[in-house]
C-alpha positions in Angstrom: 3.3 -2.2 -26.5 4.5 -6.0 -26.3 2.2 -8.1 -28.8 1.1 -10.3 -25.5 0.0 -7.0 -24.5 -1.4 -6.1 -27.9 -2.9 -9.6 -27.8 -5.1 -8.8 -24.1 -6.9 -6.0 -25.5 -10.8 -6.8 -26.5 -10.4 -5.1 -30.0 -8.9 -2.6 -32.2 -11.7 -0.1 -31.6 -12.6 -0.5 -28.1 -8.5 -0.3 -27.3 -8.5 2.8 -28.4 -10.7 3.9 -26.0 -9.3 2.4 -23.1 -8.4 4.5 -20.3 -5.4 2.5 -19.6 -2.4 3.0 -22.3 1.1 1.4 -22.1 3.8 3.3 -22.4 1.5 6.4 -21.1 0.0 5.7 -17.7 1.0 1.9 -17.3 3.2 -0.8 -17.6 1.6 -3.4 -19.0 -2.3 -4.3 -20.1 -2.6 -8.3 -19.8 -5.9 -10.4 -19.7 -7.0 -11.4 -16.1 -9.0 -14.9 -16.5 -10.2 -13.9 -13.4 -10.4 -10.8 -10.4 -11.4 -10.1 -7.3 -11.2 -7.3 -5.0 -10.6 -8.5 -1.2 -11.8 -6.8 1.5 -9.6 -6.8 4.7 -6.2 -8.5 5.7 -8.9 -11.7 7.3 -9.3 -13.1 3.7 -6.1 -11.4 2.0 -4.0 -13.6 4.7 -6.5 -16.6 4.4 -6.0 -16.4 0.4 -2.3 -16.0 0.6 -2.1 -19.2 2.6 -4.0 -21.3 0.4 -2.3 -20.2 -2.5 1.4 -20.6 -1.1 0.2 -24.1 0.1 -0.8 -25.1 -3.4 2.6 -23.6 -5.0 4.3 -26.4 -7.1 7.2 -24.0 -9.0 7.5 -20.5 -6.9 6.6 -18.3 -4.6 7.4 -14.7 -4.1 6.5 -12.1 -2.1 7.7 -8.2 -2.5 6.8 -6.1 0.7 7.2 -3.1 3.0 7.3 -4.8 5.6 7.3 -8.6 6.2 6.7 -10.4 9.7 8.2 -14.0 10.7 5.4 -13.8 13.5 2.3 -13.0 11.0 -0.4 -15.0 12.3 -2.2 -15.7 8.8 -4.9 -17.4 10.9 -5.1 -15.8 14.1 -7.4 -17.6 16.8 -7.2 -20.7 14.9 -4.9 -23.9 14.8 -5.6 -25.3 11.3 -5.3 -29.3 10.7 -3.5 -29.0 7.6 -0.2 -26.7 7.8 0.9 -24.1 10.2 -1.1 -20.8 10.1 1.9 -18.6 11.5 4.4 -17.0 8.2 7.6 -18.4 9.3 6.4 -21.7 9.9 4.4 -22.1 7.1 6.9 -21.2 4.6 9.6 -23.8 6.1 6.5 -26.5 6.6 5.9 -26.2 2.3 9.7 -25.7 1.1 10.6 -29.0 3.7 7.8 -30.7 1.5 8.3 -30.2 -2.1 12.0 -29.7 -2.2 11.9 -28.4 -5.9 10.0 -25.5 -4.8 11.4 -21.9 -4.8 10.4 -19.3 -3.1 11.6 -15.6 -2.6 10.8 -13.1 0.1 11.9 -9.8 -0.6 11.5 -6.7 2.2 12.3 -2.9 2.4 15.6 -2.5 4.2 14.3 0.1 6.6 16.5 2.2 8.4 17.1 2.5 12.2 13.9 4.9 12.4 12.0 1.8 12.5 14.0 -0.3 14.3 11.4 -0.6 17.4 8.4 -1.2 14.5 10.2 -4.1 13.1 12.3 -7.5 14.0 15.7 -6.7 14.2 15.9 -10.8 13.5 14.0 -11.1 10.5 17.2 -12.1 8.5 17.7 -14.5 10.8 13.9 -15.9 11.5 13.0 -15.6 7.3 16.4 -16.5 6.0 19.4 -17.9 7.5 16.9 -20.5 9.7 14.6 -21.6 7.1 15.2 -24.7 4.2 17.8 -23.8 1.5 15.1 -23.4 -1.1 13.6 -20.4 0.7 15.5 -17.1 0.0 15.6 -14.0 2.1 16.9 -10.7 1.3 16.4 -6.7 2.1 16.2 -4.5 -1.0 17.3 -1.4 -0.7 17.5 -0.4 -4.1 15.3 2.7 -3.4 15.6 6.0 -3.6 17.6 8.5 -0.7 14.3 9.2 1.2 12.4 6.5 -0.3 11.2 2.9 0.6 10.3 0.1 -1.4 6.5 0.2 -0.7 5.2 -2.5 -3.0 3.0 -5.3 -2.0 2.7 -8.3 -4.1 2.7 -12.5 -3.7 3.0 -14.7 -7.3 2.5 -18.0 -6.8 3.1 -20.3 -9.8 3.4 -17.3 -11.9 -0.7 -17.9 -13.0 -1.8 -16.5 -9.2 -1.2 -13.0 -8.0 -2.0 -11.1 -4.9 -1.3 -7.0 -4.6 -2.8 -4.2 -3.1 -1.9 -2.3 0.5 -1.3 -5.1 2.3 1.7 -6.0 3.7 2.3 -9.6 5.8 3.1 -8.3 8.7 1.1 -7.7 12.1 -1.3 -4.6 12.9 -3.1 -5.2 9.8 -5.7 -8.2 10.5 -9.0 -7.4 10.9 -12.6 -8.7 9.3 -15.0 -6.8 7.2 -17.0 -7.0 9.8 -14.6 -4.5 11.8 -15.9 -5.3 15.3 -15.7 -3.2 18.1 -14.3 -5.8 20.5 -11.8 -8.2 18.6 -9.7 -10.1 20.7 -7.9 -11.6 17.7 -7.2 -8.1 16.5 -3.8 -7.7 18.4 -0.1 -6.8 17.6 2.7 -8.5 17.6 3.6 -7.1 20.7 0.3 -8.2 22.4 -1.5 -5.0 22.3 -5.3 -4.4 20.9 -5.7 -2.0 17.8 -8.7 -0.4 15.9 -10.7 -1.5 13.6 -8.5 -1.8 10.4 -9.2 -1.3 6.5 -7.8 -2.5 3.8 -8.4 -3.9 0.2 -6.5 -6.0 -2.1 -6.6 -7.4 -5.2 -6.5 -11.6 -6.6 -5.8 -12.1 -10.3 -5.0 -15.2 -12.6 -4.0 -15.9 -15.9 -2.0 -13.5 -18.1 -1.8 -10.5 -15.7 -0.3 -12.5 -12.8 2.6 -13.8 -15.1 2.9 -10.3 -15.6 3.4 -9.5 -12.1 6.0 -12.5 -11.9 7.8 -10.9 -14.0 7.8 -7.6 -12.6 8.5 -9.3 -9.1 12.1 -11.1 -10.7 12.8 -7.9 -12.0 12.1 -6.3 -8.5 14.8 -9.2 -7.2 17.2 -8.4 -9.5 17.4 -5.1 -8.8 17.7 -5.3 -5.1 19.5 -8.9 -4.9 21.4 -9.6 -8.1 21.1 -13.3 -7.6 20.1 -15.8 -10.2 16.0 -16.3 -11.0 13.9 -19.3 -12.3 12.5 -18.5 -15.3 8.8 -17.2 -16.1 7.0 -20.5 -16.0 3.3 -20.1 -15.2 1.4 -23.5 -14.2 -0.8 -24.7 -16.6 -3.3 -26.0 -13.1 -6.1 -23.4 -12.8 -5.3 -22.2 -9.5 -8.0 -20.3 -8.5 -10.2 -21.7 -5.3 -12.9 -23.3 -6.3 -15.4 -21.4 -3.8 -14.3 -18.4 -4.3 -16.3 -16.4 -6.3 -14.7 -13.6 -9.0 -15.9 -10.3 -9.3 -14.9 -10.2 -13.1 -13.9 -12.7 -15.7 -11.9 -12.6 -18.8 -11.4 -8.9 -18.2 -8.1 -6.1 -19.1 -6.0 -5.6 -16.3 -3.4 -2.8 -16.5 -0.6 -2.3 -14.1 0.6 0.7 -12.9 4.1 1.3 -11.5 6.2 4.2 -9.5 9.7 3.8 -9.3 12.1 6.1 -9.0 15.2 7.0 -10.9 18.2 4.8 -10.1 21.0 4.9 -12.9 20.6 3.1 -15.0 16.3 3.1 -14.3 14.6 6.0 -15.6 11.7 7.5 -13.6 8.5 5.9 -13.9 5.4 7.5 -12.6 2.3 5.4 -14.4 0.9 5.5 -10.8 0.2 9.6 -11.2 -0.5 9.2 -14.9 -3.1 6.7 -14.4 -5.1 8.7 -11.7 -4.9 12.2 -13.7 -6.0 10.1 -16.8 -8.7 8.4 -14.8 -9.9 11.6 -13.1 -10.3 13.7 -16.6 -11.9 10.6 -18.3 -15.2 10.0 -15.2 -18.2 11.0 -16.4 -20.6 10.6 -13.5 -18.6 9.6 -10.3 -14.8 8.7 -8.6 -14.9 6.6 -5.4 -11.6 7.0 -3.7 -9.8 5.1 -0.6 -6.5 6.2 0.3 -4.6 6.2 3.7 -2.5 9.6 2.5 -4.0 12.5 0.3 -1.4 14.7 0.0 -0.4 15.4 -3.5 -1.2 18.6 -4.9 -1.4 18.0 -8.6 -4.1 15.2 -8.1 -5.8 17.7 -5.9 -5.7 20.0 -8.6 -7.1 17.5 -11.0 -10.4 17.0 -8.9 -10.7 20.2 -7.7 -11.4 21.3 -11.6 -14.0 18.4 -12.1 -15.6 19.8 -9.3 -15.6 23.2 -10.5 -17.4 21.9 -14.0 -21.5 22.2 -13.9 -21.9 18.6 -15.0 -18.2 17.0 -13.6 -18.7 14.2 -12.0 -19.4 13.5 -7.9 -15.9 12.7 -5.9 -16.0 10.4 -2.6 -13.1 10.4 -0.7 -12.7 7.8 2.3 -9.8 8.4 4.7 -8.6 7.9 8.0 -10.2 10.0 10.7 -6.4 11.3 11.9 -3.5 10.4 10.8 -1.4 7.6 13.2 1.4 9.5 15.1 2.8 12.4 16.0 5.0 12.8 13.3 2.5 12.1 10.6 -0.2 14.6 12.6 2.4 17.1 12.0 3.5 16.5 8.5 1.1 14.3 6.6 -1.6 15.5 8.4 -1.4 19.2 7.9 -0.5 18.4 4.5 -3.9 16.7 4.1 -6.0 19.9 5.9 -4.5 21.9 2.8 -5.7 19.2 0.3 -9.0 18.9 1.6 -9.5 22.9 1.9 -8.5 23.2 -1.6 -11.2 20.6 -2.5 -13.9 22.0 -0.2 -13.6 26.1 -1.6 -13.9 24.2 -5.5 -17.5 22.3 -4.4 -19.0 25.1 -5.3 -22.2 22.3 -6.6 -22.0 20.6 -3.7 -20.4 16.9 -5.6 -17.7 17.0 -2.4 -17.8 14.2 0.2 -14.6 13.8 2.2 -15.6 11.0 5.0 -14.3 8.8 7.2 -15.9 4.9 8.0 -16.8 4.9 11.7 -17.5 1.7 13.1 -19.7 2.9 15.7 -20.3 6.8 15.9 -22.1 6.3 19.2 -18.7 5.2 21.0 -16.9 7.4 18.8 -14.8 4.4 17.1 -13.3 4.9 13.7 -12.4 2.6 11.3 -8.4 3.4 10.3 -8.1 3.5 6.6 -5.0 1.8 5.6 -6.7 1.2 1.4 -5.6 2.8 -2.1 -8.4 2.2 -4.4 -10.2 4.1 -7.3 -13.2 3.8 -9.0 -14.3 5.6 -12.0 -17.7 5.4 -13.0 -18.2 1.7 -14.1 -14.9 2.1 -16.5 -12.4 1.5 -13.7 -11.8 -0.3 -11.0 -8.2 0.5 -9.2 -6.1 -1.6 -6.7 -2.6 -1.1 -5.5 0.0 0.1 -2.9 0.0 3.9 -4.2 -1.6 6.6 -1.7 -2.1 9.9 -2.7 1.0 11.3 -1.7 3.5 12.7 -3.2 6.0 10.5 -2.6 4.2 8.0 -4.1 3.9 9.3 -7.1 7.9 9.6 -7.6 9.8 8.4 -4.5 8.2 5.0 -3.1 8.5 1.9 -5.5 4.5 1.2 -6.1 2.4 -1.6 -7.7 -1.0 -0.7 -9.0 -3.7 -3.0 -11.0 -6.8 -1.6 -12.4 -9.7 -3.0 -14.4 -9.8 -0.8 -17.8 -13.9 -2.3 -18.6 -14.3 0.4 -21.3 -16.2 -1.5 -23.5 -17.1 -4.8 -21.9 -20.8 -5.0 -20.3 -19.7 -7.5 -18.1 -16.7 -6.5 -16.6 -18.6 -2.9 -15.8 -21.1 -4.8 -13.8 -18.2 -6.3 -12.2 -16.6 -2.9 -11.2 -19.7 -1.8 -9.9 -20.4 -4.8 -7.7 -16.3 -4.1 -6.5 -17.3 -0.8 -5.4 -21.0 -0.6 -4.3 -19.6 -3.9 -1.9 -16.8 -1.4 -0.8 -19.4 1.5 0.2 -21.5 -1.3 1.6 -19.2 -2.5 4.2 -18.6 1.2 5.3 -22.2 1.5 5.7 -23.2 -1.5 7.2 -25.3 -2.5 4.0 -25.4 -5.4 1.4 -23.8 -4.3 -2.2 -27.3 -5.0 -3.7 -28.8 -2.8 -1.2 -26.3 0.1 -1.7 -27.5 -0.6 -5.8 -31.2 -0.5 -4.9 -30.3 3.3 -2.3 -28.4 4.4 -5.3 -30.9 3.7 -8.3 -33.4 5.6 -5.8 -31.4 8.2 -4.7 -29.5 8.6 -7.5 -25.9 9.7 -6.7 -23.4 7.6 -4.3 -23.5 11.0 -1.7 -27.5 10.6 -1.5 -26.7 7.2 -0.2 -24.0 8.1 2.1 -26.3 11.5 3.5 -28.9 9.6 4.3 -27.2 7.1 6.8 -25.2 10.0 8.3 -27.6 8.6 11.4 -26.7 5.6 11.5 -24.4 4.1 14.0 -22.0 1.7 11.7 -21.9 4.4 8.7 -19.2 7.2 6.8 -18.6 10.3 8.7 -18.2 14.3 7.2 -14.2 14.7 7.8 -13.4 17.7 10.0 -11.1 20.0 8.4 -9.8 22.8 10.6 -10.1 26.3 8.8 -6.5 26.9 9.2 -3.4 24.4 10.3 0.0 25.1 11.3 1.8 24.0 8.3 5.2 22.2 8.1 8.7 23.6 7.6 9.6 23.3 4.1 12.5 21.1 5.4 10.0 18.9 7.0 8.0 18.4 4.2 11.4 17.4 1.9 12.0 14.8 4.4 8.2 13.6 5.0 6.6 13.5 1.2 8.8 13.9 -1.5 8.1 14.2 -4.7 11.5 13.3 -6.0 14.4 11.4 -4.6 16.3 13.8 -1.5 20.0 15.0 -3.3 22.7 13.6 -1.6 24.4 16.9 -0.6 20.7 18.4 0.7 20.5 15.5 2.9 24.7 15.8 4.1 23.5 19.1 5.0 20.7 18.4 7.1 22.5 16.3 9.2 25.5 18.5 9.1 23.4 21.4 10.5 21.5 19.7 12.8 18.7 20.8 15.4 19.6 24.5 15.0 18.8 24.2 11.2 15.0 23.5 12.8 15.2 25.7 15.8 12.1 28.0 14.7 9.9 24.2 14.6 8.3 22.5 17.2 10.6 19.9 18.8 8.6 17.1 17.8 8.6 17.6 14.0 12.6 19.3 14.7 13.4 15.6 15.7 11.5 13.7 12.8 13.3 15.9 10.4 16.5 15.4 11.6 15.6 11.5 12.5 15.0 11.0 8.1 19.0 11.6 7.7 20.4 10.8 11.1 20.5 7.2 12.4 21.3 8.3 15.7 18.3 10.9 16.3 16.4 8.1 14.3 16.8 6.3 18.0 16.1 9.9 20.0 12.5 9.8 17.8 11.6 6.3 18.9 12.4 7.1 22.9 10.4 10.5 22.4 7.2 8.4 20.9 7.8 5.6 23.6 7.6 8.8 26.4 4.1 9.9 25.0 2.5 6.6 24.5 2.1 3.4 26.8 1.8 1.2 24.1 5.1 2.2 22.4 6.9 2.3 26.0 6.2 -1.3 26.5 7.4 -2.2 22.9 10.6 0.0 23.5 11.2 -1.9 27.2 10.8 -5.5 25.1 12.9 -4.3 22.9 15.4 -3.2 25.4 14.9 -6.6 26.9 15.8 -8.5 23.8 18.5 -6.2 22.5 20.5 -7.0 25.5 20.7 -10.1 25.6 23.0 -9.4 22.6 23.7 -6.5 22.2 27.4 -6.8 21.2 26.7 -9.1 18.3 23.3 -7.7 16.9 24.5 -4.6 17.7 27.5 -4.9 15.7 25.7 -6.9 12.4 23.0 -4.0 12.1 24.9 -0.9 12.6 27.4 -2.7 9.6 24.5 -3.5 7.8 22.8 -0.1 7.9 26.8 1.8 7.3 26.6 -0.4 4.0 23.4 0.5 2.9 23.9 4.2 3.5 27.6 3.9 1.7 25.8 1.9 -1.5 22.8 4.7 -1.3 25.1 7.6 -1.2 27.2 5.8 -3.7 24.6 5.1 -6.2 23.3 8.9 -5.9 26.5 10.5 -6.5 27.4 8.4 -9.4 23.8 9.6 -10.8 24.7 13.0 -9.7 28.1 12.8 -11.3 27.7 10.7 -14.8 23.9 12.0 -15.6 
């Protein structure tokens, strides 16, 4: 442990009952002067914006995925600087030409290529100011992405969480039925849309500037500023914090890359978090997949006394592909959980934003409470691969210890329950001081119309190829020669599959059947058909020089992957 990290902790005494442990089950433990938890991409965007505008050093941003055309504002024209990503980022670097700023993206393969901007180099970096700097990392693992999701500004302000700046994530706590502003990039409506993220300051945020050069120089190899937080307070003035002065840990995944060893702080922290709740864990995640966590909660449950788990996820997963793979994979989990309730703690829901006109709310948040000891906030679902293949970026409030800060993780989470319920966070306090358990709260608004739902889980699902599974979630990187041999063997390797999940499979380690996966989705779904035909559209209108530049890009990504595995494979 670093002494600045030595130097966050309250005391000698209460440290060693922290939850949190460096070197264990995270990275770092800093002071946060101050937290909050933000509910929904509406004030994560609005946030984000004021922050960048007020950035007098740096800016970066580390994501997933990244959008030129990310309407931080959407319905509105603001008075003081544009509201759309692209344009706000070249309005502020045309201003204060000493600023720096850095936005860093997974390079995704051709699989996504009708998801994503095929000119986002073009739109983020070669267009904008000098002092803006745009690059795709892929220094991730074969099968892997870079999944975290992180703005510093200043190095004293810090966003992370599950939410990407890109489009199809907007939507309000509120998580109206009829949203006009709720619309793709492409133009089409969506769902209702969850998420959460996280707002720190003060030591914890340097931390994550830090952590977001080293995430630059990894992918990039160019030259950084140095570490130089601001010494303005840069928190907004009417926003209020949910906990002050508090210990912040931050928990990583990344996967081994000679010369990086493997870190997996993300699965430490939740298996060190599960056995230490005494009385409740509130969960959020858009994945739930991984069988050792499932293990871990299915032997609370099994305990007379262990604690009562909630677990809020999506009412299906998005897709095809995922309804084959992630979704099957999910059934299992939730079956194992269900046959170890045997005292009834078990509460697998999904938030429905009007159960009348059958609406669900898609769950797109990773978040853990744990009792009032721990509030968690990051990019890690409950997946495998996140737990060893996807780079992740968790922070959690460790308030062992601190009065305050516990009050502040309950007010996080009772807010949290209360927006799935259609309640105020005081009232879901008053509900659970009568009823006396967080499942008497949610049982007895099982009526209502805005509330959380039971989860169906089918007694049986047709489960995955073991193939399919390797390719879909991970638990460690894919070897080089497994992945030469799947595309080497091709469909007849997956003949005894159903054709859908035959050509996912196949689409992980082939760029070409990558393209075969899109034009099968765009076949099944209106939606994606007009997305393919505009991208059709676009593509032609130069198709011999985009054309070119990508399939050279992605042939020298795939030569430094395979590269960079094989010298692993070869020199330990």
């Amino acid at each position: 442990m670093s002494p600045r990290s030595q130097s966050a902790l309250p005391r000698a005494d209460a440290a060693s009952s922290l939850i949190a442990r460096p070197g264990r089950n995270c990275w770092r433990v800093e002071r946060a002067d101050r937290m909050r938890c933000i509910q929904d991409a509406a004030e994560y965007f609005r946030l984000v914006r004021r922050a960048m505008l007020s950035a007098e050093h740096t800016i970066f941003t580390l994501g997933w995925d990244t959008s030129a055309h990310t309407e931080l504002l959407p319905g509105e024209t603001p008075p003081d600087a544009p509201a759309r990503l692209d344009h706000l980022l070249a309005w502020i670097a045309r201003r204060r030409p000493e600023l720096r700023c850095y936005v860093l993206t997974w390079d995704y393969g051709l699989l996504h290529l009708f998801e994503r901007d095929p000119l986002t180099r073009w739109r983020l970096g070669w267009r904008m100011p000098s002092n803006v700097t745009f690059a795709f990392d892929d220094h991730h693992a074969l099968g892997g992405c870079h999944h975290q999701k992180v703005v510093v500004v200043d190095d004293r302000l810090a966003f992370t969480g599950g939410i990407d700046l890109t489009g199809h994530r907007w939507d309000t706590a509120e998580h109206r039925i009829e949203e006009p502003r709720r619309v793709s990039l492409d133009g089409d409506l969506y769902q209702p849309y969850h998420e959460v993220g996280a707002m720190v300051s003060g030591p914890v945020a340097a931390a994550l500037g830090e952590m977001a050069r080293d995430r630059w120089h990894a992918a990039a190899g160019i030259p950084l500023p140095a570490l130089r937080p601001s010494s303005a307070d840069p928190w907004p003035s009417d926003v209020p914090a949910d906990v002050r002065n508090a210990v912040v840990a931050i928990a990583r995944t990344l996967p081994p890359l000679a010369p990086q060893a493997a870190v997996s702080e993300c699965e430490a922290l939740y298996l060190d978090s599960i056995a230490a709740a005494r009385e409740s864990i509130y969960i959020e995640s858009q994945y739930f997949t991984d069988d050792r966590i499932a293990r871990a909660l299915a032997a609370r449950l099994a305990e007379p006394d262990g604690p009562e788990i909630i677990v809020v996820m999506p009412q299906c997963c998005e897709g095809w592909v995922e309804q084959a793979t992630m979704g099957a994979l999910r059934d299992e989990v939730a079956r194992q959980l269900i046959a170890a309730d045997v005292h009834g703690r078990l509460r697998i829901v999904y938030p429905s934003a009007s159960q009348a006109r059958k609406v669900p709310i898609f769950v797109h948040s990773k978040v853990m409470f744990v009792d009032d000891r721990l509030a968690r906030i990051g990019s890690a679902n409950l997946s495998k691969r996140s737990m060893g293949v996807d780079s992740e970026c968790d922070v959690a409030v460790d308030a062992t210890g601190d009065a305050s800060a516990a009050a502040g993780v309950l007010r996080m989470r009772n807010r949290l329950i209360g927006e799935h319920l259609g309640m105020s966070a005081e009232d879901v306090a008053r509900e659970m001081a009568a009823r006396g358990s967080i499942r008497g709260v949610i049982d007895a608004r099982s009526a209502a119309d805005r509330t959380l739902v039971r989860l169906p889980v089918p007694e049986t699902t047709e489960m995955p190829s073991e193939a399919l599974v390797a390719a879909a979630d991970p638990r460690a990187p894919i070897p080089v020669e497994t992945a030469v041999e799947a595309a080497i063997a091709g469909p007849a390797a997956f003949a005894h599959d159903h054709p859908a999940r035959m050509i996912a499979a196949i689409g992980v380690v082939g760029t070409a059947v990558g393209v075969a996966a899109a034009a099968w989705q765009a076949s099944r779904d209106s939606a994606s058909r007009r997305r393919l035909m505009r991208a059709g559209r676009m593509l032609a209108l130069a198709a011999v020089g985009v054309g070119a530049l990508q399939a050279w890009r992605n042939s020298r990504t795939a030569a430094r992957i395979v590269s960079r595995h094989r010298k692993g494979a070869e020199f330990g």
